[in-house]
C-alpha positions as CSV (number, residue, x, y, z in Angstrom):
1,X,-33.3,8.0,1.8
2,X,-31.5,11.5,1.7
3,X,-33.9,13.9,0.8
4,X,-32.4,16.1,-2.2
5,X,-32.5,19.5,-0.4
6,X,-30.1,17.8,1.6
7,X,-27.9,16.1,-1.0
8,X,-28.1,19.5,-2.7
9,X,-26.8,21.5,0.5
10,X,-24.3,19.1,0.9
11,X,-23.0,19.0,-2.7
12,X,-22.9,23.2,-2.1
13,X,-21.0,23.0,0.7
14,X,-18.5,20.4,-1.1
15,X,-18.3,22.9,-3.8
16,X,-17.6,26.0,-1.0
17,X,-15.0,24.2,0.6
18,X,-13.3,23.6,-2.8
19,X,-13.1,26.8,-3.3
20,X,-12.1,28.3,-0.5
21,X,-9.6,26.3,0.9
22,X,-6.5,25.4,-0.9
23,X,-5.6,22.1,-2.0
24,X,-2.8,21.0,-0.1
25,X,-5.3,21.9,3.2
26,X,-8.2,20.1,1.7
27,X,-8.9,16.7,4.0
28,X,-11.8,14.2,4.2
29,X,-12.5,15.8,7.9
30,X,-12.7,19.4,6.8
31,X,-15.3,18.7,3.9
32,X,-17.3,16.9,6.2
33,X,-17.7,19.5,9.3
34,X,-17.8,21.9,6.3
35,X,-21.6,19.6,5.3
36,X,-22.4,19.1,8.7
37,X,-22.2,23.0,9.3
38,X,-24.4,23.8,6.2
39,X,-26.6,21.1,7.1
40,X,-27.2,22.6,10.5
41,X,-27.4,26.0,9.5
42,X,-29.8,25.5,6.5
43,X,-32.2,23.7,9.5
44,X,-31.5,20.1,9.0
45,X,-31.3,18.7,12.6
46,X,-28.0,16.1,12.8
47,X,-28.8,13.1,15.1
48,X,-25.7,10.5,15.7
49,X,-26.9,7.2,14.4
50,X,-25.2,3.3,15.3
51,X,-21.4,3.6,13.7
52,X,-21.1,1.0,11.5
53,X,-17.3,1.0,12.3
54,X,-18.2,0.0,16.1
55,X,-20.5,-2.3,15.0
56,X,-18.3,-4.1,12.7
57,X,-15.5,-4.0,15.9
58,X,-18.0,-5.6,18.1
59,X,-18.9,-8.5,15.5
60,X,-15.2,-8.8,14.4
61,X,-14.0,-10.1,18.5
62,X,-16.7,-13.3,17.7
63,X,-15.4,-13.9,14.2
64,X,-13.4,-17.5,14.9
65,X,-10.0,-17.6,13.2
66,X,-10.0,-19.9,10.3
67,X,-7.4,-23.1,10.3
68,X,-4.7,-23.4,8.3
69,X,-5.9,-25.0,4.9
70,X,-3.9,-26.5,1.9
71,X,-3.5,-23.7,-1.5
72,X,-3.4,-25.5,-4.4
73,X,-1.1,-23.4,-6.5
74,X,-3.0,-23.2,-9.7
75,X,-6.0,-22.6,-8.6
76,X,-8.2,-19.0,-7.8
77,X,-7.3,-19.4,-4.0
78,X,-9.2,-16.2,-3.0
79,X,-12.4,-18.2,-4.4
80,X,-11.3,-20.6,-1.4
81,X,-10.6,-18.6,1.4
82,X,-12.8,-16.0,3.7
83,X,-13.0,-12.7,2.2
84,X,-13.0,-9.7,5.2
85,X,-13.5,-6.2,4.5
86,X,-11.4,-3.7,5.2
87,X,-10.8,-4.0,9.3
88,X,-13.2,-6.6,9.7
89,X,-10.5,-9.4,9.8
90,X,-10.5,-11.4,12.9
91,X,-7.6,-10.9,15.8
92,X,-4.6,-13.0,15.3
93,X,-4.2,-12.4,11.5
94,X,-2.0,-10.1,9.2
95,X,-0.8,-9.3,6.3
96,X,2.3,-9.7,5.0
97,X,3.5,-6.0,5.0
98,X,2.2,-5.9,9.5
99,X,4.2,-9.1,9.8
100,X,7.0,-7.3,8.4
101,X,6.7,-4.9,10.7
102,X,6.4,-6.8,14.0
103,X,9.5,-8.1,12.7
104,X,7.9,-11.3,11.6
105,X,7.6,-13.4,8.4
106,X,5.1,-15.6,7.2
107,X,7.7,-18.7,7.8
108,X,6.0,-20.9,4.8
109,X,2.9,-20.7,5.7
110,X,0.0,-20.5,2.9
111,X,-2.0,-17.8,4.0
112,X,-5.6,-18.4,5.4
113,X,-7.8,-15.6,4.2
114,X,-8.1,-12.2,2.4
115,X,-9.0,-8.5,3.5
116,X,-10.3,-6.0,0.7
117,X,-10.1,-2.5,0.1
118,X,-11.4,-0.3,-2.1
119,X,-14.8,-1.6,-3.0
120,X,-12.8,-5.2,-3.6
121,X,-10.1,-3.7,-5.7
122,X,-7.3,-4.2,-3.6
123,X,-6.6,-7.3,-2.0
124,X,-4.0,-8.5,0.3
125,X,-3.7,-11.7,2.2
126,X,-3.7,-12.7,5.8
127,X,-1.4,-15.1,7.8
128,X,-2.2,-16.1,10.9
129,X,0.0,-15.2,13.5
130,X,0.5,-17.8,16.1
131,X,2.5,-19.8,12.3
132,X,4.5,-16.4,11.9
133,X,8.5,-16.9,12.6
134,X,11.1,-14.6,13.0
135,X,12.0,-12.1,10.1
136,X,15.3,-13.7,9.2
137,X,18.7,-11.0,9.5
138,X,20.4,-9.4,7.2
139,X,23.5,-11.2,6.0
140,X,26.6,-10.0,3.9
141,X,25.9,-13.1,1.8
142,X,22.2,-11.2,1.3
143,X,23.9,-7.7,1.1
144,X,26.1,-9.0,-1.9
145,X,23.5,-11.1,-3.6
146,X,21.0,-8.0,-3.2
147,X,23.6,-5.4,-4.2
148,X,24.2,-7.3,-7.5
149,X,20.5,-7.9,-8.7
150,X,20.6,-4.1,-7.9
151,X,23.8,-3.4,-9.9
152,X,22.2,-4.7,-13.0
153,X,19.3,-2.6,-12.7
154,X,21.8,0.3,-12.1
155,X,24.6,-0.3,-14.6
156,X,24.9,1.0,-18.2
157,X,26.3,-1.4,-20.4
158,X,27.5,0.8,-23.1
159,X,29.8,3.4,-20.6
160,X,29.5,1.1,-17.6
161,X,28.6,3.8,-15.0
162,X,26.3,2.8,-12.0
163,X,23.8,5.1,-11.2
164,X,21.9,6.1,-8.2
165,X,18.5,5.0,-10.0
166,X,17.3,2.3,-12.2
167,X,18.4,2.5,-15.6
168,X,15.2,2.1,-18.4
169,X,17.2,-1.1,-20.0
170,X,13.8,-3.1,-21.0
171,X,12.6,0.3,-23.3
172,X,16.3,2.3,-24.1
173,X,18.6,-0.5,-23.3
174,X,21.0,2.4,-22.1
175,X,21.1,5.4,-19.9
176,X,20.1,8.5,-21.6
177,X,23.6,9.9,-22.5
178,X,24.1,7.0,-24.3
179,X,20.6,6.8,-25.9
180,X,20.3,9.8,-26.9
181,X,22.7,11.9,-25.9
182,X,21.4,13.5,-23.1
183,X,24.2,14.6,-20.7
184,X,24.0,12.7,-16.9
185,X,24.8,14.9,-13.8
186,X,28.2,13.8,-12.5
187,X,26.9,13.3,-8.7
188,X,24.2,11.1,-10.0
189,X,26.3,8.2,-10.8
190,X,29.6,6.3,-10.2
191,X,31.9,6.1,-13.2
192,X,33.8,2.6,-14.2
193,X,37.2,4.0,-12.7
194,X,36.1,4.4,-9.0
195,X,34.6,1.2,-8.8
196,X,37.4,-0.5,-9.7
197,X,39.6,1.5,-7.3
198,X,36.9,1.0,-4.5
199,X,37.1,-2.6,-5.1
C-alpha cells in the first residue's frame, strides 16, 4: 500500500512536469525520474524491488509451446486457446505482423494461442514458427490484381480521374469536385486522358 503523502507527491510532480515541459518532449521516462526525484527529495527512501518484467522473462523460457490444435470456424476460438500477456508468450511463436517481418507467412496454419495488450483490449494471435513458410513474392499477376482493387478505391466515376488517395465512395459516392463542387489540386490526381495515353 502507497501511503498518500506519497501518491500525493507523486501526483505534484506529474502535475510539475506537465507544466514545465512541453508536450512534444513529454515521455513516460521523464515523468517517472521527474517522481522518483520528488520522491527522494521530499524524504521518501527508493529501494529497487523484484522487476516483474524479469520475472515474467524467467517464467516465460519454461512455458512449453502449445501443439497445433483444430479452429472450428464459428466458434469463440480465443475461449479455446492460451491467452499470454503482453511479452509473456513462449519462444517459437509470433504474430502475424513478426512473421511478416522475418519474411515469413503463416502458410495455413490455424494459429495456436493469443497475446493481449492493453488490459485485454487488443488481441493478436500467435503462429508458431517452426509451421511458418516463406512469405510468397511479388508477382505482376499480384501487382495488376492489387493495382485494380486499388483503382476502384481511387477512381471517380462521374469525371473518371484517379487520385493519389481513396475516394469517400460508400458516404459521397464521388470525389469532392463532383459532390460538391469543391475544386481538386491538379497534382493530386491523374486525369482520364493520361491514362489512356499511358496505357
Amino acid at each position: 500500500m502507497i501511503p498518500a503523502a506519497a501518491v500525493a507527491t507523486i501526483a505534484a510532480a506529474l502535475d510539475d512536469y506537465r507544466l514545465t515541459t512541453p508536450e512534444h518532449q513529454q515521455t513516460p521516462r521523464g515523468a517517472a525520474e521527474t517522481a522518483a526525484a520528488y520522491l527522494a527529495t521530499s524524504g521518501w527512501a527508493l529501494t529497487p524491488a523484484a522487476h516483474p518484467v524479469r520475472a515474467g522473462l524467467a517464467h516465460k523460457e519454461q512455458q512449453p509451446m502449445p501443439d497445433a490444435v483444430d479452429v472450428a470456424p464459428h466458434a469463440d476460438t480465443a475461449a479455446t486457446l492460451p491467452v499470454y500477456p503482453w511479452r509473456q508468450a513462449p519462444p517459437g511463436l509470433a504474430t502475424r505482423r513478426q512473421l511478416r517481418d522475418m519474411g515469413l507467412r503463416p502458410g495455413g496454419h490455424d494459429p495456436v494461442a493469443v497475446i493481449e495488450c492493453r488490459r485485454g483490449l487488443r488481441r493478436a494471435w500467435l503462429y508458431r514458427l517452426d509451421l511458418a513458410a516463406p512469405k510468397l513474392p511479388m508477382t505482376l499477376a499480384k501487382e495488376a490484381s492489387l493495382d485494380a482493387a486499388m483503382s476502384a478505391r481511387q477512381t471517380c466515376p462521374e469525371c473518371r480521374r484517379r487520385y493519389h488517395h481513396c475516394l469517400p465512395l460508400r458516404t459521397l459516392g464521388t470525389c469532392l469536385e463532383c459532390h460538391d463542387g469543391t475544386p481538386a489540386d491538379p497534382s493530386s490526381y491523374v486525369p482520364p486522358t493520361a491514362r489512356l495515353t499511358a496505357a
